[in-house]
C-alpha positions as CSV (number, residue, x, y, z in Angstrom):
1,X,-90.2,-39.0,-2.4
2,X,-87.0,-37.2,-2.0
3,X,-84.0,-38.2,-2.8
4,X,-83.0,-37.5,1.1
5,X,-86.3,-39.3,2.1
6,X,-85.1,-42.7,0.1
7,X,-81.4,-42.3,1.8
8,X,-83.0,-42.3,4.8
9,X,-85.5,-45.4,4.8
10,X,-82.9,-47.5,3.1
11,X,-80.5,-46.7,6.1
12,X,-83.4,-47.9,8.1
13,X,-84.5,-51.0,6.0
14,X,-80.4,-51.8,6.2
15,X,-80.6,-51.7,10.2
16,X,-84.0,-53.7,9.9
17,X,-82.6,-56.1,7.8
18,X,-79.6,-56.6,9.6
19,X,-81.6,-57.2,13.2
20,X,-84.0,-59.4,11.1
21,X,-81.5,-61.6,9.8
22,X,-79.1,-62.0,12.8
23,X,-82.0,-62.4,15.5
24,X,-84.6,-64.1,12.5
25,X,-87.5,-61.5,14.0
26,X,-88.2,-60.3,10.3
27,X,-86.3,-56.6,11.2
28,X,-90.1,-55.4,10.6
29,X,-89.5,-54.2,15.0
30,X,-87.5,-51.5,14.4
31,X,-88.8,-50.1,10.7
32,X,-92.5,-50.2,12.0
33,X,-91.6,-47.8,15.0
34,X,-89.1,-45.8,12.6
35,X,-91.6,-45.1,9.7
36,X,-94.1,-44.5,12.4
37,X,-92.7,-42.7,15.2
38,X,-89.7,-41.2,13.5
39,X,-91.4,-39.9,9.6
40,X,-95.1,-39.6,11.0
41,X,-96.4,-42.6,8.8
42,X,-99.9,-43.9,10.2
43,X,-99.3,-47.4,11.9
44,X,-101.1,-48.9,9.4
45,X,-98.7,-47.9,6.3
46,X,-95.7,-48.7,8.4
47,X,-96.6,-51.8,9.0
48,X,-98.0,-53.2,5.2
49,X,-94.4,-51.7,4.4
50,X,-92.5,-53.4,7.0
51,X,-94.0,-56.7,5.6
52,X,-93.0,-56.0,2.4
53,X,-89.0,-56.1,3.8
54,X,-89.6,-59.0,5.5
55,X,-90.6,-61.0,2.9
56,X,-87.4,-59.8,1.2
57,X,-84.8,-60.9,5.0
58,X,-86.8,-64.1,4.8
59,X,-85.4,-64.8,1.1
60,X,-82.1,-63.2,2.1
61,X,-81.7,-65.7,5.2
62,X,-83.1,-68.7,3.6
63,X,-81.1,-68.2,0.6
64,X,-77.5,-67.4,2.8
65,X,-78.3,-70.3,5.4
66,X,-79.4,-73.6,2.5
67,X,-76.9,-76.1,2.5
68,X,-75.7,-75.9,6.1
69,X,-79.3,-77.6,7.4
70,X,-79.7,-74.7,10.6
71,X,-83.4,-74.2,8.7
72,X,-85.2,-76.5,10.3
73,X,-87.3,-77.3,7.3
74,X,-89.8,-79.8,8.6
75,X,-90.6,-78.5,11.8
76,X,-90.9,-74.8,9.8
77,X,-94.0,-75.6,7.2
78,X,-95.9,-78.0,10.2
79,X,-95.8,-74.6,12.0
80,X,-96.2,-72.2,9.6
81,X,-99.8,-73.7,9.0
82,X,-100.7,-72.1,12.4
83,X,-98.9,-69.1,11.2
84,X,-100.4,-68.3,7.8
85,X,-103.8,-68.7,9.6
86,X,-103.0,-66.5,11.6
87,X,-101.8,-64.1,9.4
88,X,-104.9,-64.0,7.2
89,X,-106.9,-63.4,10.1
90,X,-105.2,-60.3,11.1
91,X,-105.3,-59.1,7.8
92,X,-109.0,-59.5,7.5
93,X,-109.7,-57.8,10.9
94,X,-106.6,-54.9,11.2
95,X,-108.6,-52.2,9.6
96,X,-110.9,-52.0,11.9
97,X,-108.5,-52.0,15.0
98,X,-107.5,-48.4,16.1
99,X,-104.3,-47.6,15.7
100,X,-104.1,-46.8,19.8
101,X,-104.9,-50.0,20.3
102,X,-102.3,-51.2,18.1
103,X,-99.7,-48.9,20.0
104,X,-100.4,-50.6,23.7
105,X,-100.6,-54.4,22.1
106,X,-97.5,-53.9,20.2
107,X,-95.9,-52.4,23.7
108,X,-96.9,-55.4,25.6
109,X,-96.3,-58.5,23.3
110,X,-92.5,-57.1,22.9
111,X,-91.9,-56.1,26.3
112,X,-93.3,-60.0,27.4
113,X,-91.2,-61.5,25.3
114,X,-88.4,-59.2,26.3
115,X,-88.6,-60.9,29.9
116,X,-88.7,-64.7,28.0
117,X,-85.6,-64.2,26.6
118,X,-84.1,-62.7,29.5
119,X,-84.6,-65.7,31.6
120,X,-83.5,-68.1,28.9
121,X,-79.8,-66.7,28.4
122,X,-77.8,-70.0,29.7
123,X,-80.1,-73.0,28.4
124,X,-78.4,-74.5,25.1
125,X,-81.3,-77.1,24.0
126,X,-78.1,-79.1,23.3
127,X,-77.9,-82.7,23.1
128,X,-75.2,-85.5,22.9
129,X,-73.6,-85.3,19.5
130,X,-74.9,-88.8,19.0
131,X,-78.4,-88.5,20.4
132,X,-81.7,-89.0,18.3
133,X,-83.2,-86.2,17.2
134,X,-86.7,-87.2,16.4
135,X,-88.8,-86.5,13.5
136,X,-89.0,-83.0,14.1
137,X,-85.7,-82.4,15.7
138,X,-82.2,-81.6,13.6
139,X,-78.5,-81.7,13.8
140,X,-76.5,-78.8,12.5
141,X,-72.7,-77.7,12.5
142,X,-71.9,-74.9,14.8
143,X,-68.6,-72.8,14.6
144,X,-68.8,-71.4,17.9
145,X,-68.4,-74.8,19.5
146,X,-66.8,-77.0,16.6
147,X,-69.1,-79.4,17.0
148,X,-72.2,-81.2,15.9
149,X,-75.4,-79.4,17.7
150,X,-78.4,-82.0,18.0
151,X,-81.9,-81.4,19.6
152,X,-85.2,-82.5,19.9
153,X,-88.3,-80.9,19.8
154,X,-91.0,-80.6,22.6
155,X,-94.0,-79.0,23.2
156,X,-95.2,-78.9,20.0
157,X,-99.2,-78.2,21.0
158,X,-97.1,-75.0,22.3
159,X,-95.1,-74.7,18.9
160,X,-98.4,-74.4,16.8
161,X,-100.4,-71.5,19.6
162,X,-97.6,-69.9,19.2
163,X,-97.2,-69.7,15.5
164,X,-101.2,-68.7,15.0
165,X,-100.2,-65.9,17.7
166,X,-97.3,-64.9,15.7
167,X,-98.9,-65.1,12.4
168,X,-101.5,-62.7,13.6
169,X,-99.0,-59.9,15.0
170,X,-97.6,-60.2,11.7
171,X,-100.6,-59.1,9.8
172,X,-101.3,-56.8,12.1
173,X,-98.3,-55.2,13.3
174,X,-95.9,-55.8,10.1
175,X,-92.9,-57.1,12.8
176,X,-92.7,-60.6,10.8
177,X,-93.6,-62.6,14.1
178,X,-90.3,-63.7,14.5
179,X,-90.2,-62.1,18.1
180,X,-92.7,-64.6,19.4
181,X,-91.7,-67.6,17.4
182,X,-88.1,-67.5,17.8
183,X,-88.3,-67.0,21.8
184,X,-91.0,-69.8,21.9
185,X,-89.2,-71.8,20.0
186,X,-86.0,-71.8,22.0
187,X,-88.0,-71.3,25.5
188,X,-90.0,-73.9,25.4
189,X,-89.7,-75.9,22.7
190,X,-85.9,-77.4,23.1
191,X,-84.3,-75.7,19.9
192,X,-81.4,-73.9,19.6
193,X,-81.3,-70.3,19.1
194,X,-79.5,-70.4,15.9
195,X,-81.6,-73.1,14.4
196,X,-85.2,-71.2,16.1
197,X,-83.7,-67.7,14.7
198,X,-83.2,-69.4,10.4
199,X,-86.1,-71.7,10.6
200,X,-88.7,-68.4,11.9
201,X,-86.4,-66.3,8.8
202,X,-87.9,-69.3,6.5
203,X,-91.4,-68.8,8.3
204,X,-92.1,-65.2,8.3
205,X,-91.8,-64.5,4.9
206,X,-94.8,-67.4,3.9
207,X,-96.6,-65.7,6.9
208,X,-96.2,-61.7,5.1
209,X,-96.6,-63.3,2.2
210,X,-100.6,-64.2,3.1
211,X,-101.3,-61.2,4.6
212,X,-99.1,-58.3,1.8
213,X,-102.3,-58.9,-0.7
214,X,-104.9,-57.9,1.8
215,X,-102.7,-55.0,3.3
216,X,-102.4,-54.1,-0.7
217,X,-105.9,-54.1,-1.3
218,X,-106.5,-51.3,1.4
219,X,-104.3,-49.1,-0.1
220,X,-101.9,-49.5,3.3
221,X,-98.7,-50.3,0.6
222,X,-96.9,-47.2,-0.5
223,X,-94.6,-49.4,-3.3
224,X,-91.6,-46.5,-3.6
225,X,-91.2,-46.8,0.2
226,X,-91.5,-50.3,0.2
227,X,-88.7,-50.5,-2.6
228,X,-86.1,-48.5,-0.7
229,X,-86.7,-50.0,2.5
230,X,-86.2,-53.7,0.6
231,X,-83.4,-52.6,-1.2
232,X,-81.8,-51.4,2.5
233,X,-83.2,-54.9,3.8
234,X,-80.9,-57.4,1.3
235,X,-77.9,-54.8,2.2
236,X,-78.2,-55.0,5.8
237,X,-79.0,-59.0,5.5
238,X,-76.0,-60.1,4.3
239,X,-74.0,-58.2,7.2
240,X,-76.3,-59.8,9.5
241,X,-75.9,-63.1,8.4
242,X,-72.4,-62.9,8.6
243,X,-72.3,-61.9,11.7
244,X,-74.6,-64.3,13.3
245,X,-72.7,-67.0,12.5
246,X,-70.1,-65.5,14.5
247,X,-71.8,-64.1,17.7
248,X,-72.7,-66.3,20.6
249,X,-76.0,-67.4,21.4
250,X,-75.8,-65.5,25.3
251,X,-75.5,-62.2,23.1
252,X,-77.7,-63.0,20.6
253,X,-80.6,-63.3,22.8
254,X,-79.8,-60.2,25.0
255,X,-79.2,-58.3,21.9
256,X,-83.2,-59.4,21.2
257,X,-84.2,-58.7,24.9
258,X,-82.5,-54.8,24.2
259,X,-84.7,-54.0,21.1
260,X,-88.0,-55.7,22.5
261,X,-87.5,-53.5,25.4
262,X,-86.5,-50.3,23.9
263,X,-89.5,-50.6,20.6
264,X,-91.4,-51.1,23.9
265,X,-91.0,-48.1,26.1
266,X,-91.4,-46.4,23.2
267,X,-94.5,-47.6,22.1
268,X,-95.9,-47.3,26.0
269,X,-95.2,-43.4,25.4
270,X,-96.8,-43.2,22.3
271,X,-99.9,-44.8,23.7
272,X,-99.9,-42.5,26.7
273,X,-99.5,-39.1,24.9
């Protein structure tokens, strides 16, 4: 690798690692199409790469959010059992998927979700400060409105499709899963977009994790680009953080709708040529 080369994919991990951490998606949706639409890597590499980085915002994130209870711990390791299923099975059964394939089923789960989040942009998931949670649901302090957010969580049979779903597009399209947990989360299952966005950063790095050994095996992990795109990831990840605890929710989510649209259209293209 050149020295140029390593500049560049640790410019990209910092980008990917500062969507991943502010929107918890992992960051894994914009390296994948970079290293793979942008340097020419096969799908396959990009994607055992991406993982890698997301393994690394998931530690970032965790690490940057413990102490202020947004990481919905509980409700994270019930759902990553779906996820980490999921996960091993499209780790087990991605070699044998052409990478065409790959291209139009990666267009359409992002530009689905897209439209979730879209149509979500006003509901909160907020209850009175001195409702009951649940067993599942959680109480954190928000800055944006100085007070006590509270919610509860429903749909759970929802919760757990969702995560096997997710935890198979990670395996398979190195994106972390985060773009399908952290819409369903705050769709359809009542919680908040800050809490949904840390407690899928906590998720999607036990989800790469159980999928990185098989990618590994098949000789889809190149380590020196994995190293500079991590080493762009924990840059990027603490600029993310910080911001996200500033931004609203409104332009968090429409932020999420603009890259699920745009990695999208582009993969659409790439399918058609």
């Amino acid at each position: 690798m050149s020295a140029g080369l390593v500049a560049l994919v640790m410019a990209a991990g910092a980008v990917a690692g500062f969507l991943g951490s502010l929107l918890g998606i992992g960051g894994g949706v914009f390296l994948v199409p970079f290293l793979n639409a942008v340097l020419g890597l096969p799908f396959k590499v990009a994607a055992a790469v991406s993982l890698m980085t997301v393994i690394a915002t998931s530690s970032a994130v965790s690490a940057g959010t413990s102490g202020r209870h947004i990481i919905n711990l509980r409700l994270g390791m019930l759902l990553e059992i779906g996820s980490a299923a999921g996960g091993l099975a499209a780790g087990m059964t991605v070699a044998y998927i052409p990478d065409h394939t790959l291209h139009v089923m990666f267009a359409i789960v992002t530009a689905i979700i897209a439209v979730i989040m879209l149509s979500r942009l006003e509901r909160r998931n907020v209850l009175p400060s001195d409702a009951d949670p649940g067993r599942l649901g959680g109480r954190y302090y928000e800055a944006e409105s100085g007070r006590d957010v509270v919610y509860k969580v429903k749909r759970l049979p929802v919760g757990m499709f969702a995560a096997f779903v997710a935890g198979a597009i990670s395996g398979g399209f190195g994106i972390g899963g985060g773009i399908l947990k952290v819409p369903v989360l705050n769709a359809w299952c009542g919680v908040p977009m800050r809490a949904a966005a840390a407690t899928s950063a906590l998720m999607i790095g036990v989800t790469a994790v159980s999928s990185v050994p098989i990618q590994y095996s098949l000789g889809y992990v190149r380590p020196p680009l994995a190293a500079a795109a991590v080493l762009g990831v924990l840059a990027g990840s603490r600029a993310g953080f910080w911001f996200g605890g500033r931004a609203r929710s409104k332009w968090l989510k429409l932020l999420m709708a603009a890259v699920l649209a745009a990695v999208s259209v582009l993969y659409f293209m790439k399918a058609a040529q």
